[in-house]
C-alpha positions as a printed Julia matrix, in Angstrom:
298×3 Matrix{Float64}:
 85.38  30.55   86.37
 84.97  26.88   86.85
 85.75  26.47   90.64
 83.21  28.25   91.28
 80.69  25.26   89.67
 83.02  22.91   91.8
 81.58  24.63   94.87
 78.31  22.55   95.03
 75.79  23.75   97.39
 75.55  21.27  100.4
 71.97  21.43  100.63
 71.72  20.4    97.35
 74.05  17.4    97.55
 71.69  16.15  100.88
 67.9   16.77   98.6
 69.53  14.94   95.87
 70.48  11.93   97.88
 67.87  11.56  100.05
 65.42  11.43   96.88
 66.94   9.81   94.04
 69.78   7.72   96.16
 72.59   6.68   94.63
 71.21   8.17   91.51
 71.05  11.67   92.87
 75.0   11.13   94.55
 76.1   10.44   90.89
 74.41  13.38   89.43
 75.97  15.6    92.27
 79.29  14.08   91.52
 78.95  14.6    88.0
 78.01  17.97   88.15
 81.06  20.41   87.86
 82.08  18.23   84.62
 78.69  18.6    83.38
 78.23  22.28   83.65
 82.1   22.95   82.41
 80.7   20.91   79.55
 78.01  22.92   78.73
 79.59  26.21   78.92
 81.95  25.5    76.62
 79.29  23.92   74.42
 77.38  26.67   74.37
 79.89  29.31   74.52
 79.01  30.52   78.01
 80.5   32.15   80.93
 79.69  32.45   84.78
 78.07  35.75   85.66
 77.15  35.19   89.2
 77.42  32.42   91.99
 75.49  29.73   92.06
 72.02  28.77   92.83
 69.61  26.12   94.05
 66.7   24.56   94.41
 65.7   20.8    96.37
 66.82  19.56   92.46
 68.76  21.54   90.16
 71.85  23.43   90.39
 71.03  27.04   88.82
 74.36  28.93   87.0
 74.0   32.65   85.95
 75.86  32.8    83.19
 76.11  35.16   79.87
 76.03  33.84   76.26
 79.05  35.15   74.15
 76.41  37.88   72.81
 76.33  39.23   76.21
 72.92  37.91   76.89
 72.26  37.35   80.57
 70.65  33.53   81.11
 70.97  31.2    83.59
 72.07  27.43   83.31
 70.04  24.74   84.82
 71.67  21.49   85.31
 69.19  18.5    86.97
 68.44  15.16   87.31
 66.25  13.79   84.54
 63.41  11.83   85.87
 59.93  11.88   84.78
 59.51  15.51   86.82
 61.8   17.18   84.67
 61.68  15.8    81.38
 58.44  17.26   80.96
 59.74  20.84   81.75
 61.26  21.82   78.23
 58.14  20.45   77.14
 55.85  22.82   78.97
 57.89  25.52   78.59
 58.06  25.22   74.6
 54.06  25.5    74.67
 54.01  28.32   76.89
 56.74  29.94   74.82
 57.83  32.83   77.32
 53.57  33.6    77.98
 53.81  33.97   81.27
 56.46  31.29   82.07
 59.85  32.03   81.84
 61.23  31.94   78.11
 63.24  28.07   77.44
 66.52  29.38   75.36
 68.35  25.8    74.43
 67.72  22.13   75.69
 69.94  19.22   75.77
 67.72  16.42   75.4
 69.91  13.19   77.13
 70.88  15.33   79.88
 67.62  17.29   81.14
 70.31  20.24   81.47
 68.03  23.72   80.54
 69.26  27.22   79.4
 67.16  29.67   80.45
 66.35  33.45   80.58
 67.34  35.34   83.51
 64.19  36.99   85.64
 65.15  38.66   89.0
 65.93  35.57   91.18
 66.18  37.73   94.1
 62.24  39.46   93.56
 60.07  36.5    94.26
 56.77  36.42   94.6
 56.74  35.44   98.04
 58.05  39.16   99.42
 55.12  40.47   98.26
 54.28  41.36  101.57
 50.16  41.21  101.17
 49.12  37.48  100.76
 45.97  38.54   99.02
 47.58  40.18   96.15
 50.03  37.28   95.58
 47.12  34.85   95.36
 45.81  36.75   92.97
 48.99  36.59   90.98
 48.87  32.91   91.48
 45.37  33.05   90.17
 46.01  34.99   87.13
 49.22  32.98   86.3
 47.29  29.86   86.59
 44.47  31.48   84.26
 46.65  31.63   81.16
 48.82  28.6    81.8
 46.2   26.13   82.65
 44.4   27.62   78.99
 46.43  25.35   76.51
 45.93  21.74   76.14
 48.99  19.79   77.06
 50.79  18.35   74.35
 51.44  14.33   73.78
 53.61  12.88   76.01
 53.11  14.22   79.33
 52.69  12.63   82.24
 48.15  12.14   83.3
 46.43  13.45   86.02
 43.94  10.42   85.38
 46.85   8.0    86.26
 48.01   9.99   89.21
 44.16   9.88   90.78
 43.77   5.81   90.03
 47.24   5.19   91.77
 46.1    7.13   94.85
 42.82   5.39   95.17
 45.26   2.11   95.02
 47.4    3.13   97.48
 44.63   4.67  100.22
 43.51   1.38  101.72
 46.83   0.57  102.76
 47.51   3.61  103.72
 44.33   3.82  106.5
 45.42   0.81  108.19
 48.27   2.54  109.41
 46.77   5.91  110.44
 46.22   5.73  113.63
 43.98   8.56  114.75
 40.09   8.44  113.84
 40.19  11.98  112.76
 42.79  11.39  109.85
 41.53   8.14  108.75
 38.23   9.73  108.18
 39.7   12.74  106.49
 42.08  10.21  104.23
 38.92   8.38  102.98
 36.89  11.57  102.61
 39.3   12.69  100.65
 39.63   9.87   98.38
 35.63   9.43   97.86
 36.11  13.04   96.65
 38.86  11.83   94.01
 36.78   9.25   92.98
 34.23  11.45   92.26
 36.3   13.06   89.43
 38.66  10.72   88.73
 36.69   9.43   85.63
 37.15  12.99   84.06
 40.41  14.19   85.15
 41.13  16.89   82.31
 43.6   17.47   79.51
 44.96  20.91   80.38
 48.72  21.66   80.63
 49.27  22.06   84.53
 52.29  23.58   86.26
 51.87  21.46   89.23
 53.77  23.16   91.82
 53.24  27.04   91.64
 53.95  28.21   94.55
 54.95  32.12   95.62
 58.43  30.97   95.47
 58.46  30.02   91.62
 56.94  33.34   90.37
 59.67  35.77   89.52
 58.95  39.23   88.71
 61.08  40.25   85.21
 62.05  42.78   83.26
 59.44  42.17   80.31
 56.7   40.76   82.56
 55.42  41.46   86.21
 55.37  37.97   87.0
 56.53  34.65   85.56
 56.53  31.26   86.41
 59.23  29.43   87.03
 60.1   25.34   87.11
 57.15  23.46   86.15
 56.55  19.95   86.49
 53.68  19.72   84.29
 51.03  17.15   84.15
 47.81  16.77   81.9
 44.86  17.56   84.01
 42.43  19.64   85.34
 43.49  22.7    86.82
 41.3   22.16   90.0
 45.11  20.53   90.87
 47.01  23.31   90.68
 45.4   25.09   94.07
 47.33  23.41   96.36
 50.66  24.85   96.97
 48.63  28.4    97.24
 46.84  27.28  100.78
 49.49  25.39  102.2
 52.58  27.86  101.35
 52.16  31.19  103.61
 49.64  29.13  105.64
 47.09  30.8   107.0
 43.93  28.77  108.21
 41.32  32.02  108.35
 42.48  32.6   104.62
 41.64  29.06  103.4
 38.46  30.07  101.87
 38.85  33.13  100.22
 42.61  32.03   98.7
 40.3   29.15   97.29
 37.42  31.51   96.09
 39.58  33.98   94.59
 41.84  31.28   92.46
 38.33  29.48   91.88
 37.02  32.76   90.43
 40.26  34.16   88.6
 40.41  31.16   86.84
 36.79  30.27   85.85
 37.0   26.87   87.66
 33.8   24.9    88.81
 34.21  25.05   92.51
 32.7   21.27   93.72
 35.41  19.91   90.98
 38.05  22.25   92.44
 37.62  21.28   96.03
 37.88  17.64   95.05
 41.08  17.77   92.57
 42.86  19.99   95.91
 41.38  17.48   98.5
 43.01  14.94   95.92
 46.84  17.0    96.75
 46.13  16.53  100.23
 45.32  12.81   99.83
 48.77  12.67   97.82
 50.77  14.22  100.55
 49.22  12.09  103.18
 50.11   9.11  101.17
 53.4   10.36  100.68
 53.91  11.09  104.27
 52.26   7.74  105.6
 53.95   5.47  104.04
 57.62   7.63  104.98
 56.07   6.72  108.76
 55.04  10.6   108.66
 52.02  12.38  109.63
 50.31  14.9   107.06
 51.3   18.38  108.9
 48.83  20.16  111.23
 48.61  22.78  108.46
 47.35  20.07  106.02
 45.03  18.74  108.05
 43.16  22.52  108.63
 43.01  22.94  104.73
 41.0   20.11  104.43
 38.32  20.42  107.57
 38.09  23.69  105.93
 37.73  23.05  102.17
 34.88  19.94  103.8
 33.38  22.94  106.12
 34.12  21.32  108.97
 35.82  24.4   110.59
């Protein structure tokens, strides 16, 4: 069963380099000695070809009981150490159930949910925001334990990081968007919250299961406010006459206060234009619309 982990995903091996570097071409060249490793560890075997995300390399495998899991072999960074974490609070409440975790290597075993139902074939957008919404409710609920990484230190380092970034947007329209967005950060940024947030739930990592209709999948958690979490909501299935009610609804579901809200998701747009500027990118059309909208400038 082996070869089969030898057989590394291409796309994988061109995520892992273009983010981590050399880093991320040593873990990919590591990775069929890791994962024979851990199956005979813990007594595994392949059920299944392989998956993948931009990160991890996902094995369906079978514990010697017979008990379907799947085996998820990453990168440890500051992302995914935090996962086992997260997952341990949530403890299989709507998140999928952490089975064993090898601390030095990130590597994850994990409960198998239907990889092949996600959340984003639900054909009506509406009902998987509110799925989204509801998720969100329950997970964002908990405080996050010690340890994790602070939404209070993500907000200062944008504010650092926008001046430099508006000298190099060219365009009127963004620059003014980029600093409206960051005078809306620094409007919360002195009370960024202590919640335990996913970070990235979007329709793709809700799964539907056998024990749950939906569960989330692959956090990389932060302590914050959950005004944060709205973000990959709007901008995944974009759709810019939807904006406004996939922000009232997940405002609503989840009992948020809606100014706070607006500015903690104007603050994940400010992120990804950082991001993007200083790659030499500009933030996507798409991006651009959430924001005139969420300002009511649309």
């Amino acid at each position: 069963m082996v070869p089969e982990v030898i057989d590394i995903p291409g796309a994988l091996v061109t995520e892992q380099v273009k983010i981590h570097g050399e880093a991320g071409r040593a873990f990919v060249a590591g990775l069929p000695d890791l994962a024979a490793g851990f199956l005979r560890r813990w007594g595994l075997r392949i059920d299944g070809p392989p998956m993948h995300g931009l990160c991890a390399l996902v094995l369906p495998v079978r514990a010697a009981d017979g008990t379907p899991a799947v085996l998820k072999l990453q990168l440890l960074d500051e992302e995914t150490a935090g996962e086992p974490v997260a997952l341990r609070v949530w403890n299989g409440d709507h998140a999928v159930r952490l089975l064993r975790h090898d601390e030095p290597t990130g590597t994850l075993l994990l409960e198998r949910l239907a990889a092949h139902r996600p959340l984003s074939r639900v054909e009506d957008a509406r009902t998987a925001v509110r799925v989204i919404a509801g998720l969100l409710a329950r997970l964002t609920s908990v405080p996050a334990p010690p340890g994790l990484r602070k939404l209070g230190r993500v907000a200062r380092s944008l504010l650092e990081r926008t001046p430099g970034a508006l000298a190099r947007i060219p365009e009127p329209d963004g620059r003014r968007l980029t600093a409206d967005c960051a005078a809306a950060v620094r409007e919360v940024a002195a009370e960024p919250g202590n919640r335990l947030l996913h970070w990235d739930l979007h329709y793709d990592n809700v799964l539907a299961a056998d024990r749950a209709p939906w569960l989330a999948i692959d956090p990389k958690p932060l302590a914050g406010d959950p005004g944060f979490e709205l973000w990959p909501a709007l901008i995944n299935r974009f759709d810019p006459d939807d904006v406004r009610r996939r922000f009232d609804t997940m405002t609503g579901v989840m009992g948020l206060d809606r100014d706070r809200a607006r500015a903690w998701t104007l603050g994940r747009l400010l992120q990804n234009t950082l991001w993007r500027t200083e790659d030499g990118t500009p933030p996507s059309p798409a991006e651009l619309e959430i924001g005139r909208r969420l300002l009511g400038r649309t």
